[in-house]
ZASE-21544 format. One record per residue (C-alpha): residue in one letter; z, x, y. Coordinates in steps of 0.2 Angstrom, whole numbers, padded with zeros to 4 digits, always signed. Each point is the difference from the previous one (the first is absolute). Layout:
REM ZASE-21544
AZXY/...
***
This chain:
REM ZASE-21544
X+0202-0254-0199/X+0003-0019+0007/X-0013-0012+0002/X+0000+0003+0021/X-0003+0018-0004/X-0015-0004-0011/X-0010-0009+0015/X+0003+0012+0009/X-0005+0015-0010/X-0016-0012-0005/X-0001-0005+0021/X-0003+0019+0003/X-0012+0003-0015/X-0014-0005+0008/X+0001+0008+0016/X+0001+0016-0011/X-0014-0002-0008/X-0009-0003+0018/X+0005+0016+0007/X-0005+0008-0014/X-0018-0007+0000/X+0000+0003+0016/X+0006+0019+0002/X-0014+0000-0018/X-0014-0007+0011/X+0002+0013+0015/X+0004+0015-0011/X-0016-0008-0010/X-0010+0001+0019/X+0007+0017+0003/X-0006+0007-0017/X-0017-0005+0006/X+0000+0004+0017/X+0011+0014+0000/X+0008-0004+0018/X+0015+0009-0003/X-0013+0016+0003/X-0015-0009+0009/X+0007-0012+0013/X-0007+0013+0013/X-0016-0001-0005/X-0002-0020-0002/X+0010-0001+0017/X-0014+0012+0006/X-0012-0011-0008/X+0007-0016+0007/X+0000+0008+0019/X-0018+0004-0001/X-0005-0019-0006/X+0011-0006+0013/X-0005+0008+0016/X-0018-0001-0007/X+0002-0016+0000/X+0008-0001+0016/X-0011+0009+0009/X-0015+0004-0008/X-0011+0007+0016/X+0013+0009+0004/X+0007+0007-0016/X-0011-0002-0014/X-0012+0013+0005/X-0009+0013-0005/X+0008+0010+0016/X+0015-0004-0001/X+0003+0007-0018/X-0007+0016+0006/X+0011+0001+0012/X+0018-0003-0012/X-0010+0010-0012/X-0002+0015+0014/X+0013-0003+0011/X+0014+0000-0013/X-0007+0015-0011/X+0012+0010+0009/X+0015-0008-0003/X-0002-0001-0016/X-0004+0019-0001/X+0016+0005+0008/X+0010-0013-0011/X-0007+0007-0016/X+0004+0013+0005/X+0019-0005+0003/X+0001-0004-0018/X+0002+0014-0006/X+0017+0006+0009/X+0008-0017-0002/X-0005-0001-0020/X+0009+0017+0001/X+0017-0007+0010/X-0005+0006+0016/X-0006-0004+0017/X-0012+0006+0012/X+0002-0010+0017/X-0011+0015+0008/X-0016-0005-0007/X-0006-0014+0016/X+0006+0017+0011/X-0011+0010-0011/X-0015-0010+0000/X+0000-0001+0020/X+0002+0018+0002/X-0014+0001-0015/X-0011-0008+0010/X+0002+0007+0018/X+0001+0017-0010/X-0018-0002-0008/X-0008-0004+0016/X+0010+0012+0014/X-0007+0012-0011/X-0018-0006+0001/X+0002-0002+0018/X+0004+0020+0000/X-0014+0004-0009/X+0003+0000-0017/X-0009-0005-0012/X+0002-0017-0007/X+0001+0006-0019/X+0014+0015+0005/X+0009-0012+0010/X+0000-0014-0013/X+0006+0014-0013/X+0015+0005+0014/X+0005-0018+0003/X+0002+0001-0021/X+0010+0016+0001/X+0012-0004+0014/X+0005-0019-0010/X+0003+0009-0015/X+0008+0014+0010/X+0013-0016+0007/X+0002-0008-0018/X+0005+0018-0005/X+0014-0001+0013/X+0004-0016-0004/X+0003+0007-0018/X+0011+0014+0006/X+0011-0010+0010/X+0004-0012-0015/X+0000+0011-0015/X+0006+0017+0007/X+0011-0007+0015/X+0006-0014-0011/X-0002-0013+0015/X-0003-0018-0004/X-0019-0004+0000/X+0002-0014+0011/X+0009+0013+0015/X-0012+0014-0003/X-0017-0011+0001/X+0006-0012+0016/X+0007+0019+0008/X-0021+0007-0004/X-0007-0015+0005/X+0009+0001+0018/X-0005+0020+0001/X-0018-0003-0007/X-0003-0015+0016/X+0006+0014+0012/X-0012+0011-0008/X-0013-0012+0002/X+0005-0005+0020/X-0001+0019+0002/X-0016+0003-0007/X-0008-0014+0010/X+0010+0002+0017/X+0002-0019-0006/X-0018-0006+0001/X-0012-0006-0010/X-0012+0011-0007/X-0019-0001+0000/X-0008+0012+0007/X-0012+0013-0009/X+0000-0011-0015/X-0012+0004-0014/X-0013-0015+0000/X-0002+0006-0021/X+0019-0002-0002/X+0000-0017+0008/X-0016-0004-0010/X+0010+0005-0014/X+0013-0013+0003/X-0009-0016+0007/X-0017+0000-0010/X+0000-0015-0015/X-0006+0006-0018/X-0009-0017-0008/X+0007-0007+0013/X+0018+0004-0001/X+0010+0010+0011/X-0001+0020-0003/X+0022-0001+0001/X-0001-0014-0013/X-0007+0017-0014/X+0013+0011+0005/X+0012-0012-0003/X-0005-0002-0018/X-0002+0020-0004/X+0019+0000+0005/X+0005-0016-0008/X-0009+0006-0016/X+0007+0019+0001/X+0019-0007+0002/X-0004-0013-0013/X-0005+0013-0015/X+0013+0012+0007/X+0014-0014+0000/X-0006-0009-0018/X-0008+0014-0010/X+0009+0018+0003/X+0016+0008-0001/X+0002+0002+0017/X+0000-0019+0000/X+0012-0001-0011/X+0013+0011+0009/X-0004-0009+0015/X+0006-0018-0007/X+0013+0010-0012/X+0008+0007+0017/X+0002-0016+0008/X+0005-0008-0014/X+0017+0009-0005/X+0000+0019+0009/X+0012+0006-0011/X-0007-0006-0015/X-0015+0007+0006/X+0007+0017+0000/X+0008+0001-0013/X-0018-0003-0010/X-0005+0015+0007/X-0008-0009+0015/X+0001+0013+0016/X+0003-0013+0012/X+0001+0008+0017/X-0017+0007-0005/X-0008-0018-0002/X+0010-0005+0015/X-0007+0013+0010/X-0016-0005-0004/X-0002-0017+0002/X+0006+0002+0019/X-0010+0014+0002/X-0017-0012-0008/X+0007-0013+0010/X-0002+0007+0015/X-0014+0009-0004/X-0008-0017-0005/X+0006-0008+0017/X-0009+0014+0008/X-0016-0005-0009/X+0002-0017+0008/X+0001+0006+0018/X-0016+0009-0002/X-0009-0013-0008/X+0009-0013+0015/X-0007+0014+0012/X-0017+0000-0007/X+0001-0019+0001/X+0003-0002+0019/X-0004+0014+0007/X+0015+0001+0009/X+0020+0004-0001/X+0013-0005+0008/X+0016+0010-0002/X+0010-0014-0005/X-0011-0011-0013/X+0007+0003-0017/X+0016-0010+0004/X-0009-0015-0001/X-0004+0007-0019/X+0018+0002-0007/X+0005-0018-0002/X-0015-0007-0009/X+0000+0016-0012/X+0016-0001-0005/X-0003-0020-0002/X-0013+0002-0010/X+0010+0012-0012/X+0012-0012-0003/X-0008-0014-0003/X-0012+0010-0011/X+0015+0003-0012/X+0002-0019+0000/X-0019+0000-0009/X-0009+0005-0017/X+0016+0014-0005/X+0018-0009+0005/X+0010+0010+0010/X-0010+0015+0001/X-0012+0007+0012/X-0016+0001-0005/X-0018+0002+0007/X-0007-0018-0004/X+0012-0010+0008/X+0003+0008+0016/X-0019-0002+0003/X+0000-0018-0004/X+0016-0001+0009/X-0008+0008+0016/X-0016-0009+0002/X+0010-0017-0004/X+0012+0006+0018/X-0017+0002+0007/X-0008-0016-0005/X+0016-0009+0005/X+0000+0010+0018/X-0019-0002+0003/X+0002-0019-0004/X+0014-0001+0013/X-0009+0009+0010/X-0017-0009+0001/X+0010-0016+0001/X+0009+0004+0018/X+0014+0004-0005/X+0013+0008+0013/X-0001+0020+0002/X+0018+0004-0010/X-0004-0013-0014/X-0009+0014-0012/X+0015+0012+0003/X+0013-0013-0003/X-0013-0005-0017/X+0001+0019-0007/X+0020+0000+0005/X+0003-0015-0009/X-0012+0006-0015/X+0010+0017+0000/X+0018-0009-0002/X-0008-0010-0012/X-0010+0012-0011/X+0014+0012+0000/X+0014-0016-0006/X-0014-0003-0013/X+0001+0017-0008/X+0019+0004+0003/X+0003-0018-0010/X-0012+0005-0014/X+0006+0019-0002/X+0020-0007-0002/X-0005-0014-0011/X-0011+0013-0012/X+0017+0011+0000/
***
């Protein structure tokens, strides 16, 4: 080596050593902090000190977290259940479709004269009867779970408009049902309970059984998956068929909330659900779906709404929020599962 070569090589020494106190500092950081699996919940963290502090008469009450609380429960009911299909490699685009129908269902039926309880346990019938066809179509038709679901979700909102004339429904409404969904337990809303029974039921199922297992084993590699001994069209069936079954529950509990339906309310559902799957993968379990962080993932989407929405925001900024959150969630996760291959 010639004496130019020497300073050079003793020129770029140093801004070695640099970048690799630097790239020890962060990796240092993220050993503590863990962001590479908790961002979402120190961005949720930072958004509810920032719009507290922005506007804390507005914000920072006591209401207002009963509403998010309350008014998001269903969301996050439908996306957990939505996991469970997607940790399996499938889809279920029919389950905003299902919960509309879910809830004009529980209550046309009250309005005939049934009683609540027996049209509460119908509503559950029929969405486990849709994720059952949903099932069908993709494990014994062999269609792509993507077609089969948009093609039940179209069927299921005629269903719905049919069943309502395309009205809302209100009339002949239990006042115990709706009681049943707007009353506070220690002063939190009655949907925010339900919530955690499902949350807690797919979490034990998903962490600690078999069933779990074969549901992440399917998603992970199908044919390994088989060839283990794994009867894959058997757990695929049933995650769309709990799926829908589970999107069902949210209608009624959406029903119970309002005490009205209109047949074209669950769309509004689809978006933020499958949002807040995605992102959840980003959080607390890398690249998979899991309970945890679609709940934090959801009720950060629903602090960063609320705060845009108390703020004045125009009408279309808290779809055009959730859009964005959705490309990005699912850029996260797509990133992460080809970098882990």
């Amino acid at each position: 080596m010639n004496a130019d070569a020497q300073v050079e090589a003793r020129r770029e020494e140093p801004d070695k050593s640099m970048s690799s106190n630097s790239t020890g500092r962060f990796g240092g950081i993220n050993k503590v902090l863990r962001l590479d699996r908790l961002a979402g919940l120190y961005l949720w963290l930072i958004l509810i000190v920032a719009f507290s502090i922005w506007m804390p008469d507005t914000f920072a009450t006591t209401a207002n977290v009963r509403t998010i609380a309350g008014g998001y429960a269903v969301t996050a009911i439908v996306a957990i259940g939505l996991i469970l299909p997607l940790a399996a490699d499938v889809f279920d685009l029919s389950v905003a479709a299902t919960l509309g129908f879910a809830a004009c269902l529980v209550l046309e039926l009250q309005g005939n004269g049934i009683n609540a309880a027996v049209a509460v346990l119908i509503t559950f019938i029929v969405g486990l009867a849709i994720g059952a066809v949903n099932g069908l179509l993709v494990v014994r038709f062999h269609m792509n779970s993507f077609i089969a679901t948009l093609g039940m979700s179209s069927i299921v909102l005629a269903l719905t408009l049919w069943l309502t004339g395309g009205q809302q429904v209100f009339q002949g409404v239990s006042e115990n049902f709706v009681a049943w969904g707007q009353k506070n337990i220690w002063g939190i809303p009655a949907p925010v309970f339900y919530l955690v029974a499902i949350a807690a039921i797919v979490w034990y199922v998903l962490e600690f059984t078999p069933a779990g297992r074969y549901i992440y084993g399917t998603g992970g590699n199908r044919q390994a998956a088989r060839l283990a001994g794994v009867r894959v069209d058997r757990v695929i069936f049933a995650s769309l068929t709990m799926s829908s079954a589970i999107a069902a529950i949210a209608g009624i509990v959406l029903a119970a909330r309002l005490g009205a339906a209109s047949p074209e309310q669950g769309s509004a559902y689809l978006i933020p659900a499958f949002t807040a799957v995605f992102l959840g993968a980003t959080q607390f379990k890398a690249s998979r779906f899991n309970v945890l962080g679609t709940l934090v993932a959801v009720y950060l989407l629903a602090t960063g709404v609320t705060g845009i929405q108390l703020a004045g925001a125009e009408s279309f900024v808290p779809d055009l929020f959730n859009g964005l959150a959705l490309i990005v969630a699912v850029a996260i996760a797509s990133s992460r599962g080809k970098g882990r291959r």
